[in-house]
Residue frames as qw, qx, qy, qz and C-alpha x, y, z in Angstrom:
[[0.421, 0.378, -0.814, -0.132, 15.15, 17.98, 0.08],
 [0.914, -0.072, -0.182, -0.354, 13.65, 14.54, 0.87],
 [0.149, -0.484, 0.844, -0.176, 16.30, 12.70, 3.85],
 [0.577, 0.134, -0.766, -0.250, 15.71, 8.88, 3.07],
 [0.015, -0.151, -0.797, 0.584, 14.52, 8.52, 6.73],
 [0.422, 0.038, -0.107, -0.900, 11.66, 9.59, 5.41],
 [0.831, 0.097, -0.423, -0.347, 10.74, 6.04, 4.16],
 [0.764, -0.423, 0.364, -0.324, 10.79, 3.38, 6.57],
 [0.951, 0.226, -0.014, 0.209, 12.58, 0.72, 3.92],
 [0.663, 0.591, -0.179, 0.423, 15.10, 3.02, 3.27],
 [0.427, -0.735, 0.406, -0.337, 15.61, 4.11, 6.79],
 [0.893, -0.344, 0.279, -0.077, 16.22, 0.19, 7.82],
 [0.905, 0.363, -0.095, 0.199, 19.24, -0.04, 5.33],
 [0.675, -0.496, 0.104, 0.536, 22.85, -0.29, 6.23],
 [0.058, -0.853, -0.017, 0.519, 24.45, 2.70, 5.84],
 [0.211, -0.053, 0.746, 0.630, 26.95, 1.50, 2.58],
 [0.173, 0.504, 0.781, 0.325, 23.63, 0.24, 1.01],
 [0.066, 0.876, 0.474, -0.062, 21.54, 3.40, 1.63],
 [0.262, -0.642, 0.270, 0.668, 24.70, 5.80, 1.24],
 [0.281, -0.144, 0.669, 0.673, 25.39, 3.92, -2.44],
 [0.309, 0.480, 0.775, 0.270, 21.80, 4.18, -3.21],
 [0.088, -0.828, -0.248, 0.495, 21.16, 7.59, -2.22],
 [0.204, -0.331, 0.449, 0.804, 23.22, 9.04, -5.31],
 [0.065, 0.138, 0.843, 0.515, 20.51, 7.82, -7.38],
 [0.042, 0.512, 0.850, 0.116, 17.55, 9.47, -6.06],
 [0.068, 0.160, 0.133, 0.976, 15.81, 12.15, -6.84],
 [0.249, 0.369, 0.642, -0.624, 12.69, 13.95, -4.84],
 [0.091, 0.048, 0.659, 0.745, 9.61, 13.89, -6.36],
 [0.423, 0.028, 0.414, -0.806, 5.87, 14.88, -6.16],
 [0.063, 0.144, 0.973, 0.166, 3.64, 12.34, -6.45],
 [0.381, 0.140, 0.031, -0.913, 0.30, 13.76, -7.85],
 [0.712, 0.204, 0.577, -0.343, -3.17, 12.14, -7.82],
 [0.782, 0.540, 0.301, -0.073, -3.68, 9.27, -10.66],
 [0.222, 0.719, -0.605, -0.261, 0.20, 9.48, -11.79],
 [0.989, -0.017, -0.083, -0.121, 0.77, 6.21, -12.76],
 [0.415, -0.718, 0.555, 0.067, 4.03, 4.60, -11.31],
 [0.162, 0.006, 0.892, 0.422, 4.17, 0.83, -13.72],
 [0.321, 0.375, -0.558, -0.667, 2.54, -0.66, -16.02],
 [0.877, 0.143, 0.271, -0.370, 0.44, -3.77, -16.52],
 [0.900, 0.125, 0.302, 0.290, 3.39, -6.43, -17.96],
 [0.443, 0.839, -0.125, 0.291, 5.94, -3.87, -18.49],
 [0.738, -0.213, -0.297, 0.567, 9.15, -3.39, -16.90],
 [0.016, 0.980, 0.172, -0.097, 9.38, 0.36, -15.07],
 [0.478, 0.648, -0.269, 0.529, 11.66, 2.85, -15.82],
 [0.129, -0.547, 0.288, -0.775, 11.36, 4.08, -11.84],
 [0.558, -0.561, -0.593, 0.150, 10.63, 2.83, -8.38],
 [0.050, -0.704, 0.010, -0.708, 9.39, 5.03, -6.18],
 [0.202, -0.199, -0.717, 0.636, 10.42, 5.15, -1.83],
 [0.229, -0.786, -0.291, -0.496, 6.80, 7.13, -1.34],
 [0.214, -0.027, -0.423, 0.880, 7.44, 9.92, 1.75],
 [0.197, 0.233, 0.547, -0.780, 4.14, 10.63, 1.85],
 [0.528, 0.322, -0.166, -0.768, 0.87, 10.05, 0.44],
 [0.540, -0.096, 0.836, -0.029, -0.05, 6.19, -0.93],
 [0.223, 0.349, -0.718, -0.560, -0.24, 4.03, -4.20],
 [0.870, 0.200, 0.195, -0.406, -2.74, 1.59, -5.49],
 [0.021, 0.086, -0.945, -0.316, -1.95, -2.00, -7.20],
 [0.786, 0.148, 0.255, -0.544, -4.74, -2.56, -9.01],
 [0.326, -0.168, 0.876, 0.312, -4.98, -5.72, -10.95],
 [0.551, 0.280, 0.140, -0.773, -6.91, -6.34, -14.02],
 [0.745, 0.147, 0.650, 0.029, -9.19, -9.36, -15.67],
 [0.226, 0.148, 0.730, 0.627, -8.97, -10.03, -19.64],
 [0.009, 0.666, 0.613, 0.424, -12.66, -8.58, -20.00],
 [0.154, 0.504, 0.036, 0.849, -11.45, -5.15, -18.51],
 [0.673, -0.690, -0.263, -0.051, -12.58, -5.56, -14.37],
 [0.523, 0.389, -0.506, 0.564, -10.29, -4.14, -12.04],
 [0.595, -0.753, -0.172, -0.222, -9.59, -4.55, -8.45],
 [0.144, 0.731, -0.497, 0.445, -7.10, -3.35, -6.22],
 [0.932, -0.282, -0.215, 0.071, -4.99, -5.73, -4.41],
 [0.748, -0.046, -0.366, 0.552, -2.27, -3.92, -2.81],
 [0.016, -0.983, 0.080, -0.162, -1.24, -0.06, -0.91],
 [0.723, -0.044, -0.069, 0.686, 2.22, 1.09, -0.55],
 [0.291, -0.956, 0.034, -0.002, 2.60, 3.99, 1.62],
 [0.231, 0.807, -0.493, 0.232, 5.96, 5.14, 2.81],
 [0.787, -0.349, 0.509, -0.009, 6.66, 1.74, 4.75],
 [0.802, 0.198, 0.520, 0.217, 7.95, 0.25, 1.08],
 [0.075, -0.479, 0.519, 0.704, 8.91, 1.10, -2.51],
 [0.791, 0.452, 0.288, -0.294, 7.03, 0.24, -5.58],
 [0.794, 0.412, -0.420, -0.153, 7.92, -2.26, -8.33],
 [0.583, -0.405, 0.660, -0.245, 9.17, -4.68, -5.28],
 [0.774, -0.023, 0.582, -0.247, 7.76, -7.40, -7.21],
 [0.625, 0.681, -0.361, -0.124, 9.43, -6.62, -10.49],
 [0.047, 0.693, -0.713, 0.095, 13.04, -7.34, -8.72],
 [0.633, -0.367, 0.666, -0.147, 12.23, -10.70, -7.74],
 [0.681, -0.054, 0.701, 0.206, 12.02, -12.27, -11.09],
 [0.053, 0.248, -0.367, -0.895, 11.27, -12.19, -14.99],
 [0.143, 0.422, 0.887, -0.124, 8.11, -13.17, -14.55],
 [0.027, -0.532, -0.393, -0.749, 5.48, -10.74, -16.08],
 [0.113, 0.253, 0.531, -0.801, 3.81, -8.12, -13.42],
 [0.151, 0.421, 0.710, 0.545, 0.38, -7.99, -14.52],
 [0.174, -0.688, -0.628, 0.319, -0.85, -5.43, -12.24],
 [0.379, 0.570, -0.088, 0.724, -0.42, -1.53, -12.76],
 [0.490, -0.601, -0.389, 0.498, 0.14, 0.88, -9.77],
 [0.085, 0.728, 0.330, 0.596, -1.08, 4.26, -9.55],
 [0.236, 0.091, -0.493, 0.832, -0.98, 7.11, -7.22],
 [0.300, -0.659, -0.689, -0.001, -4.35, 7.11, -4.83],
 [0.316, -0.928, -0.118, 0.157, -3.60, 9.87, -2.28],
 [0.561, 0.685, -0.222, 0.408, -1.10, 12.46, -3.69],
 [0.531, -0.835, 0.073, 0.124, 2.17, 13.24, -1.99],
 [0.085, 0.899, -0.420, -0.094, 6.11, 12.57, -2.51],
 [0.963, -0.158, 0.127, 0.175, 8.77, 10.14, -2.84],
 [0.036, 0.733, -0.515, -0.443, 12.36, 9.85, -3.91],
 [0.859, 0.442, 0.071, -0.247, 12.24, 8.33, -7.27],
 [0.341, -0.453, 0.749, 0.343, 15.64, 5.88, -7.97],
 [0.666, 0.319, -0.413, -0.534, 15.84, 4.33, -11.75],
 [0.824, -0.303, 0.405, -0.257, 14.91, 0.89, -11.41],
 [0.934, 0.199, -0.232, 0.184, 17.98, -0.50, -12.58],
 [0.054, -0.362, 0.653, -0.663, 20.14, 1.31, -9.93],
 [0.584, -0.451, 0.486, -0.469, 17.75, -0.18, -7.41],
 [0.952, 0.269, -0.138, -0.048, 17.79, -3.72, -9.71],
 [0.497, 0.472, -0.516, 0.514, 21.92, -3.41, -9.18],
 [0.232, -0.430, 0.658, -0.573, 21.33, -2.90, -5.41],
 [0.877, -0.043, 0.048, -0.476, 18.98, -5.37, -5.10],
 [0.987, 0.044, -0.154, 0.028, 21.16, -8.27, -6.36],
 [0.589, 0.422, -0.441, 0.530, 24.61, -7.10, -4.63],
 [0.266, -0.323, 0.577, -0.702, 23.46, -5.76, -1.01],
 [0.307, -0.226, -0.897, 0.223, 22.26, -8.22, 1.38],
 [0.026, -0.434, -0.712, 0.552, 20.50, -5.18, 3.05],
 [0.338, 0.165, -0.098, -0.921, 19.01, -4.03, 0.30],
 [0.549, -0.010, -0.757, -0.354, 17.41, -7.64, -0.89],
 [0.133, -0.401, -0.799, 0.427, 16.62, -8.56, 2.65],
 [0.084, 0.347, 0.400, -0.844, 14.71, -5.35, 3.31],
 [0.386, 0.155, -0.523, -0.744, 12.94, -5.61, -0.31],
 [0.434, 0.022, -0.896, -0.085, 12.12, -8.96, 0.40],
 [0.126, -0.226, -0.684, 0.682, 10.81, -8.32, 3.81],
 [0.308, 0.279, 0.078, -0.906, 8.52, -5.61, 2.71],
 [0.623, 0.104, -0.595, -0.497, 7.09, -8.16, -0.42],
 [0.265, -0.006, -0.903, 0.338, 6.61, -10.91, 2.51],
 [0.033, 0.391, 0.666, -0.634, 4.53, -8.47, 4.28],
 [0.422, 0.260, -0.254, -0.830, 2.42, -6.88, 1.05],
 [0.646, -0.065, -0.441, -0.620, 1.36, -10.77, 0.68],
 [0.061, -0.078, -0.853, 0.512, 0.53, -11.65, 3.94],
 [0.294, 0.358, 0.398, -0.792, -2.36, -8.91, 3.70],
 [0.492, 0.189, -0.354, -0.773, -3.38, -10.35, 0.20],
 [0.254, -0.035, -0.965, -0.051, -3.83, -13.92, 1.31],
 [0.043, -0.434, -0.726, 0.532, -6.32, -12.43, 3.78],
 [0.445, 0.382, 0.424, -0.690, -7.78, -10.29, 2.03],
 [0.215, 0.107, -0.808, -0.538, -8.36, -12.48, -0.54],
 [0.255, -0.264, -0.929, 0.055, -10.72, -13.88, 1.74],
 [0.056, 0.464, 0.350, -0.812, -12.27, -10.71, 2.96],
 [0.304, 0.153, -0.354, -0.871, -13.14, -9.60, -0.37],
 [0.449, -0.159, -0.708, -0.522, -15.32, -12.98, -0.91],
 [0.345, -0.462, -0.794, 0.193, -17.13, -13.16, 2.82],
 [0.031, -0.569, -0.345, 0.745, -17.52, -9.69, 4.44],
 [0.296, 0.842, 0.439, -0.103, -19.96, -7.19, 3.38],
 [0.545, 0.545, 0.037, 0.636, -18.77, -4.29, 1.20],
 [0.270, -0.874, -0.068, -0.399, -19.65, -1.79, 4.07],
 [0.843, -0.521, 0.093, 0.092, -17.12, -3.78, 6.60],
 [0.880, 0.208, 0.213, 0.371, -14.63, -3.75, 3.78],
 [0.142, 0.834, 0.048, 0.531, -14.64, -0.03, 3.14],
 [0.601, -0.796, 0.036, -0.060, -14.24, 0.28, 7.22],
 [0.861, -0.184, 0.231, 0.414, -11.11, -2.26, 6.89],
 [0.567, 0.362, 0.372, 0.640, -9.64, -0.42, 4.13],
 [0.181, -0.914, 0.110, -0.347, -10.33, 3.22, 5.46],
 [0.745, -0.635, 0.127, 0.159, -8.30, 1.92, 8.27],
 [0.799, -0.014, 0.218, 0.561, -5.26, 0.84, 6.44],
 [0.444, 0.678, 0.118, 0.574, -5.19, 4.21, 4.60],
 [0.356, -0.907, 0.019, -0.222, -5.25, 6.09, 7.71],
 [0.798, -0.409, 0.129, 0.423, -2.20, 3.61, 8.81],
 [0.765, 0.171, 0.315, 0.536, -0.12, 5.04, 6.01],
 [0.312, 0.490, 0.121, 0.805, -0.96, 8.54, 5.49],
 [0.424, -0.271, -0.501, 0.704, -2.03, 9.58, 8.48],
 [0.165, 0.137, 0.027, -0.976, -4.97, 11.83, 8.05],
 [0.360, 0.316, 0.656, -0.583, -8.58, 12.18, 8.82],
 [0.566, 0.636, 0.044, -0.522, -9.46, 13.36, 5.16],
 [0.309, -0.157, 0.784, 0.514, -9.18, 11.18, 1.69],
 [0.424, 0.534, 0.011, -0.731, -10.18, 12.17, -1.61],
 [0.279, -0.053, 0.932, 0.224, -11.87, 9.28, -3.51],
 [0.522, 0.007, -0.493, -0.696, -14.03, 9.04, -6.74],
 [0.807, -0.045, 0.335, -0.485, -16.85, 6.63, -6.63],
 [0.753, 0.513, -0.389, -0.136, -15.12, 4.89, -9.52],
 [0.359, 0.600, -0.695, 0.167, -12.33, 4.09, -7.62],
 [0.565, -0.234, 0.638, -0.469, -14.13, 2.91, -4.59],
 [0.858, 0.277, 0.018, -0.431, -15.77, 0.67, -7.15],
 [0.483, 0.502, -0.657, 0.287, -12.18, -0.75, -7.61],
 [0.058, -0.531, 0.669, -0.517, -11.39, -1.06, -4.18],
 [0.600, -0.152, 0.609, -0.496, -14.33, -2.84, -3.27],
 [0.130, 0.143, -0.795, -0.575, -14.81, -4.55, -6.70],
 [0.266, 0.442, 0.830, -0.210, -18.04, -3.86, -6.45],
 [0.151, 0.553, 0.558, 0.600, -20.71, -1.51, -8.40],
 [0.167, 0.354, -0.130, 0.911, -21.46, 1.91, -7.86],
 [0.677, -0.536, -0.222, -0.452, -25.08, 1.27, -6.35],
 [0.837, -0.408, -0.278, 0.236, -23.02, -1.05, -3.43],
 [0.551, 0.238, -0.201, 0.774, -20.63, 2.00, -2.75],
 [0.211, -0.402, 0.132, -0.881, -23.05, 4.42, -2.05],
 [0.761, -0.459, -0.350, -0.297, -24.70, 1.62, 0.51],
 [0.661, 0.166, -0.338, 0.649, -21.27, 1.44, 1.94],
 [0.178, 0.285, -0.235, 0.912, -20.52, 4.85, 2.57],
 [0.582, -0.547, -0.402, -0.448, -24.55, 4.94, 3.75],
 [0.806, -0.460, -0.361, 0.089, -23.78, 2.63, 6.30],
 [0.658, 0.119, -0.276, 0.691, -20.95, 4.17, 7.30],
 [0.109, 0.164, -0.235, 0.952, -21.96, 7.42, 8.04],
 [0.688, -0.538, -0.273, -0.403, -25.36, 6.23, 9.65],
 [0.810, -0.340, -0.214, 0.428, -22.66, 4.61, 12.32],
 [0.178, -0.982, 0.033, 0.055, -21.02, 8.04, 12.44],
 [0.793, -0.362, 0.159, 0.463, -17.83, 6.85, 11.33],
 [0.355, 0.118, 0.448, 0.812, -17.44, 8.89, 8.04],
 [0.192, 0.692, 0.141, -0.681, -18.58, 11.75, 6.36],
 [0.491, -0.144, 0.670, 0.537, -18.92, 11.08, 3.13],
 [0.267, 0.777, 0.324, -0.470, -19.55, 13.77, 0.47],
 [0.678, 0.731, 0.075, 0.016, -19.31, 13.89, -3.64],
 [0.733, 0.548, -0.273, 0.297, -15.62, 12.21, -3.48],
 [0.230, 0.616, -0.441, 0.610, -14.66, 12.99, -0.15],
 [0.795, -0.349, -0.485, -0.104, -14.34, 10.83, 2.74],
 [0.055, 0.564, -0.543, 0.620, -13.59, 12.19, 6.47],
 [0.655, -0.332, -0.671, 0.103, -13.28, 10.11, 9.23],
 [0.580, -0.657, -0.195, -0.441, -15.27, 10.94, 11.97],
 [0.764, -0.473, 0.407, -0.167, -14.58, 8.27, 14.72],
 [0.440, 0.487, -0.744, -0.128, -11.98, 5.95, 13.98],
 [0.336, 0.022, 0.843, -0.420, -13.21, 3.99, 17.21],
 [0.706, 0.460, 0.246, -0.479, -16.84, 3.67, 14.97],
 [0.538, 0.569, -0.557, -0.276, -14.46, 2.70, 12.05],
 [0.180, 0.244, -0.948, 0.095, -12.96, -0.30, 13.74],
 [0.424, 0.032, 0.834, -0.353, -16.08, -1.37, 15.16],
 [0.810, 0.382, 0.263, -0.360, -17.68, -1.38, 11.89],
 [0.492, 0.478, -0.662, -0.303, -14.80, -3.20, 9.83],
 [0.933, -0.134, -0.210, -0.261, -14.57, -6.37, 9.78],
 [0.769, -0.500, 0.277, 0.286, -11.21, -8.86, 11.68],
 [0.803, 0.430, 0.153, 0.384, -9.46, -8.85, 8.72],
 [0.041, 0.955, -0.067, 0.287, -8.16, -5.21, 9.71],
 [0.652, -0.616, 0.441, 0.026, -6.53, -6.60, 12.87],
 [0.922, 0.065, 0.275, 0.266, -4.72, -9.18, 10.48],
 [0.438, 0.692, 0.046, 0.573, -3.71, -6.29, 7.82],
 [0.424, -0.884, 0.069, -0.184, -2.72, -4.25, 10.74],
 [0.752, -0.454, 0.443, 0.180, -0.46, -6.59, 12.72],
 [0.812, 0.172, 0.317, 0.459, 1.20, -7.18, 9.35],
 [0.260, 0.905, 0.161, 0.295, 1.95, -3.73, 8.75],
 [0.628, -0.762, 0.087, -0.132, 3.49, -3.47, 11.76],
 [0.886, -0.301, 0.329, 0.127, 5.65, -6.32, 11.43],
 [0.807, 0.462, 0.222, 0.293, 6.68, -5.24, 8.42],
 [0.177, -0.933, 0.143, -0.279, 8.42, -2.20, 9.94],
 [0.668, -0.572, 0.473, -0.046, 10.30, -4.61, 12.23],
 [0.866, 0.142, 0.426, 0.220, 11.11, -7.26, 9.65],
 [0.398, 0.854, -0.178, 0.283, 12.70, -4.38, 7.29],
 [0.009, -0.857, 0.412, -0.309, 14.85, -3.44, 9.91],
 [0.462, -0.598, 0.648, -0.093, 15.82, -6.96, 11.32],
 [0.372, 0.373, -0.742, -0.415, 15.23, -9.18, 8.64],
 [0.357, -0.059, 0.800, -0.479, 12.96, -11.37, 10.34],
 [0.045, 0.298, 0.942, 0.146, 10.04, -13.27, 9.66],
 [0.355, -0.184, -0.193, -0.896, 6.93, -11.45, 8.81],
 [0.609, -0.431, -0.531, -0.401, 4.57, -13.90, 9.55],
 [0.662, -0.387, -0.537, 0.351, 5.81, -14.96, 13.08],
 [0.017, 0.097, 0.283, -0.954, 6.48, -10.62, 14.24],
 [0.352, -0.245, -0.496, -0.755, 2.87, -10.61, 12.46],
 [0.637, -0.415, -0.641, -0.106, 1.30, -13.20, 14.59],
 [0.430, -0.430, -0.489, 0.625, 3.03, -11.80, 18.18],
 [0.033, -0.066, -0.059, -0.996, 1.92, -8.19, 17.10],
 [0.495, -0.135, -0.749, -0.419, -1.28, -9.70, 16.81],
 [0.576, -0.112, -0.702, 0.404, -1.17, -11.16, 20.53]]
């Protein structure tokens, strides 16, 4: 059985709020390429992930998609449903397989607007998911793709916590929103710098020292907000300002 300490949100909630939700969730495996929402739908399920990590990808009208978010077991997915009835337009998928405990997302939609520590900690966690997109909003359009891949190996490693990740070229092609011919220059570069290994879908990191020196700053930004977001769950603080002294 899956103990809600597993997940770092649900660890940081007061005991009422994580007792009353706790009736409502149920473990679950999270297998590669399950899809968690929808693209402008409203889910049936949010998921605490215990292990393993999720994609937000977003897509254009003429059928491009890049990924603009990861939610590991620091968070919960469909965060950004609860905050209004705006349309989500993104969908969110499972990248690296693993587990979660899955709560329907009107039990967490009911906790959400009656606990204080469940809406702070939600709220916290969506604070710190777009800190790291304002930046790398700007990463994606200055740094190389090879610096980007580095940055973004990193973060997965923050979340799941293992040398080995199994990734299509397709999907890199997502991540970096770039074309397959600039993926396999990527990974190139990468494992000429010895940081990766990188072999028909399967990327092992080597050196993670070689990884940070070939990503780009942005990492240090996405980083320090990760961090912070850990702290800000659990005290309800400011993201940016725990961001900026993590940072320091």
């Amino acid at each position: 059985m899956l103990h809600p300490a597993s997940n770092t949100l649900l660890k940081a909630l007061s005991d009422d709020a994580r007792n009353e939700l706790s009736t409502s969730l149920v473990p679950v495996a999270l297998p590669r390429s399950m899809v968690l929402y929808e693209a402008n739908q409203i889910p049936h399920y949010a998921y605490f992930p215990t292990s393993g990590m999720a994609s937000v990808v977003a897509n254009t009208p003429a059928g491009q998609c890049a990924e603009v978010g990861l939610i590991g077991r620091e968070g919960v997915t469909a965060a950004l449903h609860l905050l209004g009835s705006a349309p989500v337009v993104s969908q969110c998928f499972v990248q690296v397989e693993g587990s979660a405990l899955r709560v329907p997302f009107t039990a967490l939609r009911k906790a959400f607007d009656h606990s204080a520590s469940v809406r702070g900690a939600v709220l916290a966690f969506v604070q710190g998911q777009s800190v790291v997109l304002e930046q790398l909003g700007a990463c994606n359009l200055f740094h190389p793709a090879d610096a980007r891949l580095a940055r973004w190996l990193l973060m997965v490693q923050d979340r799941v916590s293992t040398d080995m990740v199994d990734l299509t070229q397709e999907f890199l092609s997502v991540m970096l929103g770039s074309g397959r011919p600039t993926v396999t220059l990527a990974c190139g570069a990468l494992q000429k710098a010895g940081a990766i290994d990188y072999r028909r879908g399967h990327i092992q990191i080597l050196s993670r020292e070689k990884l940070q020196e070939s990503a780009c700053d942005c990492y240090g930004v996405a980083a320090a907000s990760f961090l912070a977001v850990g702290h800000s769950i659990t005290r309800g603080g400011n993201i940016r300002y725990q961001a900026e002294a993590a940072a320091t």
